[in-house]
Backbone as a printed PyTorch tensor [residue, N CA C, xyz], in Angstrom:
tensor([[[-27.2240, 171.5790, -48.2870],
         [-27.1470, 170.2600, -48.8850],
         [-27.1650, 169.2130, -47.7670]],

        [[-28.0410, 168.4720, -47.8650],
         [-28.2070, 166.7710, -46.7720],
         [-26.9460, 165.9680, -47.1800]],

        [[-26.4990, 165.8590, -45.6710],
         [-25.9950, 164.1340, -46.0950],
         [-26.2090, 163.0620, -46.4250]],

        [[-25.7690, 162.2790, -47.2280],
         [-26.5740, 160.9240, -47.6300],
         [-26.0380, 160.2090, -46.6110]],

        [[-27.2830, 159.2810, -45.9980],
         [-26.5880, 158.1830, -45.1530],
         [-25.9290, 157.0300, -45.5180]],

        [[-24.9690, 156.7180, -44.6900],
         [-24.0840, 155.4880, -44.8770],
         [-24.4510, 154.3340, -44.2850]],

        [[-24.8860, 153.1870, -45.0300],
         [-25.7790, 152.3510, -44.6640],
         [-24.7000, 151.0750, -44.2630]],

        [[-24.7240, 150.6640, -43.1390],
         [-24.5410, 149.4840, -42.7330],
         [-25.2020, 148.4850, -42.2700]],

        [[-25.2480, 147.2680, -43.2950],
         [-26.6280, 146.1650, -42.7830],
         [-25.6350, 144.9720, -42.4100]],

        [[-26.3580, 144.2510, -40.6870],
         [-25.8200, 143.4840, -39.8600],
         [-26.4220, 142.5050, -40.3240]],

        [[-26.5180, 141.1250, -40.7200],
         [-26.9100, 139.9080, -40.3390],
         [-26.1800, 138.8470, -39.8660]],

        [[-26.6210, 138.8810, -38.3260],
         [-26.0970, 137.8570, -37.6470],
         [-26.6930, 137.1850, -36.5660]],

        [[-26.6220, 135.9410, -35.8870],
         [-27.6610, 135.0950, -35.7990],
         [-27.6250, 135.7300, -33.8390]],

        [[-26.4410, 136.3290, -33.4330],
         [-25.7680, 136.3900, -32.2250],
         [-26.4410, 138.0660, -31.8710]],

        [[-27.0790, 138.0270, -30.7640],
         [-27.3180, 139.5110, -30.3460],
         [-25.8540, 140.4480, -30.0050]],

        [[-25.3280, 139.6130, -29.4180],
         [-24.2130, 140.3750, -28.7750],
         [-22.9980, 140.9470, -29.6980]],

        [[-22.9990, 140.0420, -30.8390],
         [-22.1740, 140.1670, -32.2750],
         [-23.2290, 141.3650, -33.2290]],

        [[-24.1700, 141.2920, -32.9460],
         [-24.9460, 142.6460, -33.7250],
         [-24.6540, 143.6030, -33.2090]],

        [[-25.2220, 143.2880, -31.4440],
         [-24.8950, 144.7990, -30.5850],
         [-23.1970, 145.6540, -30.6060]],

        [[-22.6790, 144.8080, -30.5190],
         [-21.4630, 144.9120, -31.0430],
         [-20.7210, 145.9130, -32.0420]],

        [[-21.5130, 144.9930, -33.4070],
         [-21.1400, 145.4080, -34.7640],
         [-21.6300, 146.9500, -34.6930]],

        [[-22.8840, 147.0970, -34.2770],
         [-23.8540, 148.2520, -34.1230],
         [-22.8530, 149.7460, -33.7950]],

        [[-22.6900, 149.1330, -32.8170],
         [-21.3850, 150.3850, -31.7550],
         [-20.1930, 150.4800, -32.6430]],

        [[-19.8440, 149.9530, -33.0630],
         [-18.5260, 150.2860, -33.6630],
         [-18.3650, 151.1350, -34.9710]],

        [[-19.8060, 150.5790, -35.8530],
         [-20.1560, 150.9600, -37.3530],
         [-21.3970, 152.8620, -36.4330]],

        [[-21.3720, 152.5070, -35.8430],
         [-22.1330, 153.8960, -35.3160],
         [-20.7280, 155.0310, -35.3530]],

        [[-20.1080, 154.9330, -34.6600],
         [-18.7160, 155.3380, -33.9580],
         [-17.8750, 155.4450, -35.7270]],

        [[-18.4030, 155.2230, -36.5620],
         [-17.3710, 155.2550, -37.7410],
         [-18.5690, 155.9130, -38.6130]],

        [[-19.4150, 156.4480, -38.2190],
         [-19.9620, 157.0420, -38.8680],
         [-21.4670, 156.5940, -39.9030]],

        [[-21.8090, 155.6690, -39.4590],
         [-22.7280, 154.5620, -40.3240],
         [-23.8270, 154.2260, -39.5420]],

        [[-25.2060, 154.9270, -40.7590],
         [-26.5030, 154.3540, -40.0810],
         [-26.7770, 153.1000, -39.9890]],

        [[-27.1840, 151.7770, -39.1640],
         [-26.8180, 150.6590, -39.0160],
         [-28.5090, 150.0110, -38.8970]],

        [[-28.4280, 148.8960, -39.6630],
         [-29.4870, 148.3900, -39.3680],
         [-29.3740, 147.0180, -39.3160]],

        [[-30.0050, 146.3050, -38.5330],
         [-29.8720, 144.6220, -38.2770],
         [-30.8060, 144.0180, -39.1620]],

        [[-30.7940, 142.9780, -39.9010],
         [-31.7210, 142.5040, -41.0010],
         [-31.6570, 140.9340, -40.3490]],

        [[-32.8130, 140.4270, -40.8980],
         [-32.7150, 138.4700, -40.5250],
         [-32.3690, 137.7960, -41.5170]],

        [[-32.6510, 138.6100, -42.9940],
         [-32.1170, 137.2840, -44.3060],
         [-31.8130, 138.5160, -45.6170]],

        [[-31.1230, 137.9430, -46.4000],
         [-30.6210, 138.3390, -47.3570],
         [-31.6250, 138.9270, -48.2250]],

        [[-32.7250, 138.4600, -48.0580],
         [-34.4250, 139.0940, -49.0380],
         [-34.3870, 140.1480, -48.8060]],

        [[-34.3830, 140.5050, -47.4230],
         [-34.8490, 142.1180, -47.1240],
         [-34.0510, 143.2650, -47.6300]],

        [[-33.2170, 143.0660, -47.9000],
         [-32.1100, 143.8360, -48.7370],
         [-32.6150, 144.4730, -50.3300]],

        [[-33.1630, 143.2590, -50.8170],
         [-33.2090, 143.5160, -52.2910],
         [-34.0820, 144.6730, -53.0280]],

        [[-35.1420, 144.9630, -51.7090],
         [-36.0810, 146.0500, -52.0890],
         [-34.9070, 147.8830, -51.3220]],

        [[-33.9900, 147.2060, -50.5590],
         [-33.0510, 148.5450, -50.3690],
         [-31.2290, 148.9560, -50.9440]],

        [[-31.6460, 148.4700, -52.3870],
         [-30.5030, 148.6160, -52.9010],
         [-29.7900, 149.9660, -53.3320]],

        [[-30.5900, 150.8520, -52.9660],
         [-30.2370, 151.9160, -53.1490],
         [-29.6680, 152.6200, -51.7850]],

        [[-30.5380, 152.1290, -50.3860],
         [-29.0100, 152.7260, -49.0740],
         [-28.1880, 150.8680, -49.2790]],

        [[-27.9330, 150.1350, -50.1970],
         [-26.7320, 149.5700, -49.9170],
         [-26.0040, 150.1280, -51.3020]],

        [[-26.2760, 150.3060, -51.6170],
         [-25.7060, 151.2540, -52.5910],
         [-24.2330, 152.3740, -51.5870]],

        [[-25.0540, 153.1530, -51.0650],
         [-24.1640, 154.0920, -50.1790],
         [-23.6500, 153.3290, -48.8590]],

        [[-23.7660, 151.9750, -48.7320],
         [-23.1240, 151.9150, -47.3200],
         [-22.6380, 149.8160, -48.2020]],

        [[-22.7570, 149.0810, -47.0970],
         [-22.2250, 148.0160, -46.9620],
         [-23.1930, 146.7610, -46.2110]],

        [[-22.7200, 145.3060, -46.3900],
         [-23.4100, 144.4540, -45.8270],
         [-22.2920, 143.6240, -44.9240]],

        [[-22.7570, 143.0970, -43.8200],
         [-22.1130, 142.6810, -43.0970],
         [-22.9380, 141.2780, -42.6850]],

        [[-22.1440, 140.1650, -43.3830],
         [-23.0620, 138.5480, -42.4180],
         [-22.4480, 137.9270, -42.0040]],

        [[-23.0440, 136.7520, -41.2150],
         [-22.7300, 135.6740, -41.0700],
         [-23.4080, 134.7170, -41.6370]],

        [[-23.0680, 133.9100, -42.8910],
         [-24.5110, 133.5590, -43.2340],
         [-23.3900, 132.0790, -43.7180]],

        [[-23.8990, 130.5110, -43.8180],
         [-23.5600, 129.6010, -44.5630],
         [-23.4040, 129.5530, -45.7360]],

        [[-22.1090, 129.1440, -45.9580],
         [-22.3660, 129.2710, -47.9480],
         [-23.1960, 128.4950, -48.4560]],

        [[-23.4840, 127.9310, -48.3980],
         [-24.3700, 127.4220, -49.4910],
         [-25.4280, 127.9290, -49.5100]],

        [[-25.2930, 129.2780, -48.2690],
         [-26.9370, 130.4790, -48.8480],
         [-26.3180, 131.2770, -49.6710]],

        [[-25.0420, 131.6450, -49.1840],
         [-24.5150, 132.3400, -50.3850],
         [-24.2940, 132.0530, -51.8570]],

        [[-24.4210, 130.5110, -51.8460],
         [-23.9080, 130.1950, -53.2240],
         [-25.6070, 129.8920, -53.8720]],

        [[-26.5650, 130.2710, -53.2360],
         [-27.8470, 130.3990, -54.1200],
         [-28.2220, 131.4720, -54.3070]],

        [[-27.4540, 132.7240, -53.7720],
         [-27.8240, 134.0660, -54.0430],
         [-26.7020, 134.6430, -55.0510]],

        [[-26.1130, 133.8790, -55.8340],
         [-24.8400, 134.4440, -57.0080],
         [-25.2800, 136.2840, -57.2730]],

        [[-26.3180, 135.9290, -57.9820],
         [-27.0440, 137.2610, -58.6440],
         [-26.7030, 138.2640, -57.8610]],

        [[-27.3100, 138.0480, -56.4860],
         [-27.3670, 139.2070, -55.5790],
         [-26.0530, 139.4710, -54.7570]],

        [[-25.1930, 138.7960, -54.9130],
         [-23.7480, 138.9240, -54.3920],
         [-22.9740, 139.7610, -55.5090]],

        [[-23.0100, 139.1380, -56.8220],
         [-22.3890, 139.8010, -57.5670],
         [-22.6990, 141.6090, -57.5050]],

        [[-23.9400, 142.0370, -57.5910],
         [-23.9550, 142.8670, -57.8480],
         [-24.0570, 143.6590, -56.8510]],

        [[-23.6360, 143.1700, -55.3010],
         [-23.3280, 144.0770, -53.8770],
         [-21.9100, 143.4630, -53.3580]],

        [[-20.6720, 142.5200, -54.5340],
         [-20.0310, 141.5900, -53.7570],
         [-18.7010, 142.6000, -53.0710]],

        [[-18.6770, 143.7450, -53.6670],
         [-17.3450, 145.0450, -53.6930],
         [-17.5490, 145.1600, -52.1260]],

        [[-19.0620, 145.2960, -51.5760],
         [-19.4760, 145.8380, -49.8010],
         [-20.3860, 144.5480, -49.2860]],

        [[-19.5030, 143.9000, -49.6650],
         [-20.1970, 142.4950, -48.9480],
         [-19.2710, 141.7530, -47.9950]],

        [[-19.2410, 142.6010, -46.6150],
         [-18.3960, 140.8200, -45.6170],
         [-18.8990, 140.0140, -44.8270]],

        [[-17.8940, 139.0160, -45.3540],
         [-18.6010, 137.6690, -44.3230],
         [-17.6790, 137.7290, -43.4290]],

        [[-18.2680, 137.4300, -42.1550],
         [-18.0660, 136.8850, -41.0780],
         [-18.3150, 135.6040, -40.5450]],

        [[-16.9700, 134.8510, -40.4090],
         [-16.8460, 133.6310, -39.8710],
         [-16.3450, 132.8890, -38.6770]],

        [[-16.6190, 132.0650, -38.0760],
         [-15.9270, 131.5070, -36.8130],
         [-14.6990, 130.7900, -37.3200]],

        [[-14.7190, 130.1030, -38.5560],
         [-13.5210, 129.7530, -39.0850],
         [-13.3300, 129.4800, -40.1010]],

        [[-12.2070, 129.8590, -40.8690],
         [-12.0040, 130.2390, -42.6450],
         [-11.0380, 129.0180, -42.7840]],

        [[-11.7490, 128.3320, -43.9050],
         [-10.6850, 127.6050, -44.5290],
         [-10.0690, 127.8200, -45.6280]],

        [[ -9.3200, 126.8060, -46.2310],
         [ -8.7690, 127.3340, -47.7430],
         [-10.1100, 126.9830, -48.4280]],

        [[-10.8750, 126.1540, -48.3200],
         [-11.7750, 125.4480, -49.2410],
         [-13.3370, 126.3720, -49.0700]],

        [[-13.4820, 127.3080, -47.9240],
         [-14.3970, 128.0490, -47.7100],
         [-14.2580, 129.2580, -48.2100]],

        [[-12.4340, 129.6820, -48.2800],
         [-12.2370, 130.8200, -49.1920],
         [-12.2750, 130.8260, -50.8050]],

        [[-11.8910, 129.8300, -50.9690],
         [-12.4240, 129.5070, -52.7540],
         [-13.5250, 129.1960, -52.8540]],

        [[-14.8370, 128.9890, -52.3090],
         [-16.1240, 128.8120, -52.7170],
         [-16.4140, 130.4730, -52.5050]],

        [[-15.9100, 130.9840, -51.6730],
         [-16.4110, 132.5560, -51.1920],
         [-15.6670, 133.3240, -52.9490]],

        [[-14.7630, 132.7170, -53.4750],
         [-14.3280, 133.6300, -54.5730],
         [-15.0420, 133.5120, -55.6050]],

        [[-15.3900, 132.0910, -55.9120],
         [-15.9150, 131.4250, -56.6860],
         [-17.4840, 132.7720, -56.7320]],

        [[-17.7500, 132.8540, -55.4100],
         [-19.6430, 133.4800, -55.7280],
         [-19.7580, 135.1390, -55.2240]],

        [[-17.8510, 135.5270, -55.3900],
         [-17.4440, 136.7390, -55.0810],
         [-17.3010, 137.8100, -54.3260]],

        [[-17.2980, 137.1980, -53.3660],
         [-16.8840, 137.4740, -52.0590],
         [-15.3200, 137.8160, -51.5410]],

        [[-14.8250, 138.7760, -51.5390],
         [-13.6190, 139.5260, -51.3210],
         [-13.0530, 139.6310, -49.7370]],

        [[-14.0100, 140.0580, -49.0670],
         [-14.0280, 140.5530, -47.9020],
         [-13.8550, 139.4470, -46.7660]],

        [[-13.6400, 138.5300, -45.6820],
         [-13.7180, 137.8150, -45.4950],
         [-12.7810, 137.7840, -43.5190]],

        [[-13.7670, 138.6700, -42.8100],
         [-13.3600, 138.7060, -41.1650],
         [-13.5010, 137.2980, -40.4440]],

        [[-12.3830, 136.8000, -39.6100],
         [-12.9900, 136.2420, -38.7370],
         [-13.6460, 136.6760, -37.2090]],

        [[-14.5910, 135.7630, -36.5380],
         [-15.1890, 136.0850, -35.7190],
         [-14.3120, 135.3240, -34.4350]],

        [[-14.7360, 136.0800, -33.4810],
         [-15.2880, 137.7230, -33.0090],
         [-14.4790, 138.4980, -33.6800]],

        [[-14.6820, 139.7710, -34.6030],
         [-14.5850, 140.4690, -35.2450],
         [-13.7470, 141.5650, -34.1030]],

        [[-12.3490, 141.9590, -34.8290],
         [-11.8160, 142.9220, -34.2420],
         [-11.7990, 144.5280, -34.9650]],

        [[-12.2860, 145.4700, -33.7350],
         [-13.0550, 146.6010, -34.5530],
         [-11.7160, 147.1970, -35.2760]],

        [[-10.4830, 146.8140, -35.2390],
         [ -9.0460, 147.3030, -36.1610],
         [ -9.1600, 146.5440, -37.2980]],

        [[ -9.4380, 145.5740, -37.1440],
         [ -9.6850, 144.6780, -38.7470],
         [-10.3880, 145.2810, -39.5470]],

        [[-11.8480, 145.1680, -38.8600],
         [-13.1580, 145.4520, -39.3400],
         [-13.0150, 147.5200, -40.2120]],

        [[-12.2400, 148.2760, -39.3830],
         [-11.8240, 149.3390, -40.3520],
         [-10.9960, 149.2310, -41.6820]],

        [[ -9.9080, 148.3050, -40.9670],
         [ -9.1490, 148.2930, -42.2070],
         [-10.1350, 147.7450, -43.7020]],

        [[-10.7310, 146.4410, -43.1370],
         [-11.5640, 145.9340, -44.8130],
         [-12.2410, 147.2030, -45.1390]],

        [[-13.2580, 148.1370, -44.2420],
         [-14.2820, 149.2520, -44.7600],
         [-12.8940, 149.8540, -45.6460]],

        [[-11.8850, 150.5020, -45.1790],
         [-11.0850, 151.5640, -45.7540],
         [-10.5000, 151.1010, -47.2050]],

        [[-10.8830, 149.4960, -47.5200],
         [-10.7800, 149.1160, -48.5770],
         [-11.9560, 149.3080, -49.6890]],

        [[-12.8200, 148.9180, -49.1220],
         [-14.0380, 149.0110, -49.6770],
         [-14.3350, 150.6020, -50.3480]],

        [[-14.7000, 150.6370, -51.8540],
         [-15.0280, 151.8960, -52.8540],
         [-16.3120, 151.8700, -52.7420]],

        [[-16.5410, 153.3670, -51.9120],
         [-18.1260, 153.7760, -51.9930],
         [-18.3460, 154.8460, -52.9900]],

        [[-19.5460, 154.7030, -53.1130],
         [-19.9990, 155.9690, -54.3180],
         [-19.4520, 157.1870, -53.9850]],

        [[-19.3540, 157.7830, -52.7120],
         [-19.3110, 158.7870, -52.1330],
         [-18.5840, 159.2770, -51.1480]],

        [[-17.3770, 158.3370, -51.3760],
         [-15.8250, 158.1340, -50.8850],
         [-16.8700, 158.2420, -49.3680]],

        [[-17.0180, 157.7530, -48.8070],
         [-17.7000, 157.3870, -47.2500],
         [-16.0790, 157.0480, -46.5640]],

        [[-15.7060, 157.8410, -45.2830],
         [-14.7870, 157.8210, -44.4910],
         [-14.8230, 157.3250, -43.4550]],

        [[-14.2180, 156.4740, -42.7180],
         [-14.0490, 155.7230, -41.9850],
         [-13.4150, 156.6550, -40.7310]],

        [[-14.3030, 156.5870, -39.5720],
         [-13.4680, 157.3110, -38.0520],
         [-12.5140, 156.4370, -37.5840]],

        [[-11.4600, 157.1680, -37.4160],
         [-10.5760, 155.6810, -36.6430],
         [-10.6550, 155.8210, -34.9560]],

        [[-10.5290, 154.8350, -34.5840],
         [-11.0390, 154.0960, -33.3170],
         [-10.2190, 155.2220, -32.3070]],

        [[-10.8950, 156.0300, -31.5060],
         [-10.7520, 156.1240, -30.2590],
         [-10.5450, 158.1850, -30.4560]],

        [[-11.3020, 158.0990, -31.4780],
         [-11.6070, 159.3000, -31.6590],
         [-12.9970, 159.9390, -31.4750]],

        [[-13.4130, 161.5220, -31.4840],
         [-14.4880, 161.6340, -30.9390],
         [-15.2870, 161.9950, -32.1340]],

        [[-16.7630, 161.6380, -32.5570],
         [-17.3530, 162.3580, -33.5740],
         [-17.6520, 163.0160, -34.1360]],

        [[-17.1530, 164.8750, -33.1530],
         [-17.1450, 165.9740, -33.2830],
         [-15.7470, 166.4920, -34.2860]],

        [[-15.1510, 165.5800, -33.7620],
         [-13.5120, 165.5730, -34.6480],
         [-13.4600, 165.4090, -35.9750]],

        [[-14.7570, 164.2420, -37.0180],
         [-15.1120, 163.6520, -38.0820],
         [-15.2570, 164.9310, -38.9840]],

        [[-14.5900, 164.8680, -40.3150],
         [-15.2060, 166.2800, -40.8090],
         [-15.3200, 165.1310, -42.0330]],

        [[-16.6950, 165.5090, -43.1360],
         [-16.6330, 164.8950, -44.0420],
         [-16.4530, 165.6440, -45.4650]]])
């Protein structure tokens, strides 16, 4: 029997915040891919299905994509340089749960995944362990 892969999609405007994200979501077990806009997603809803989305994106892109939030909003985080009260109620408002600030700490960034319900109970490595150790 194959494993299904665990899809983690990056959008973020910062190389070093992708390269980043990349290493850490590798290291936890997750095939990772960097995307430029929220479109490219919609034709792969089936590996976000099994994995998660990760942005940085302005709300008011988010608040024209309702449709497509709602129905990925459970594995959807945003990443921000700074959260307000008034940025977290527009983020609830268009259902958005998840909500890191940036630079993203890779202890945070487990804890939200270990929240997050995947189809296929997808397990999270914790930090500073080796991959050979991972049993799924």
């Amino acid at each position: 029997m194959t494993e299904r892969a665990k899809w983690a999609f990056i959008l973020d405007k910062d190389e070093f915040v992708r390269l980043s994200l990349s290493k850490i979501l590798n290291k936890y077990g997750f095939q990772v891919e960097e995307i430029e806009d929220l479109s490219q997603l919609e034709s792969r809803a089936k590996d976000i299905k099994e994995g998660m989305i990760l942005a940085d994106l302005e709300i008011e892109v988010l608040e024209g994509r309702v449709p497509f939030l709602k129905k990925w909003s459970e594995r959807f985080i945003l990443m921000s340089p700074s959260i307000s009260d008034d940025l977290a109620l527009r983020l609830k408002r268009v259902g958005i749960h998840h909500i890191l600030k940036k630079p993203v700490e890779p202890r945070l960034l487990r804890r939200v995944i270990q929240k997050i319900s995947f189809p296929h109970k997808v397990k999270v490595l914790p930090l500073g362990r080796k991959r050979q150790s991972f049993v799924q």
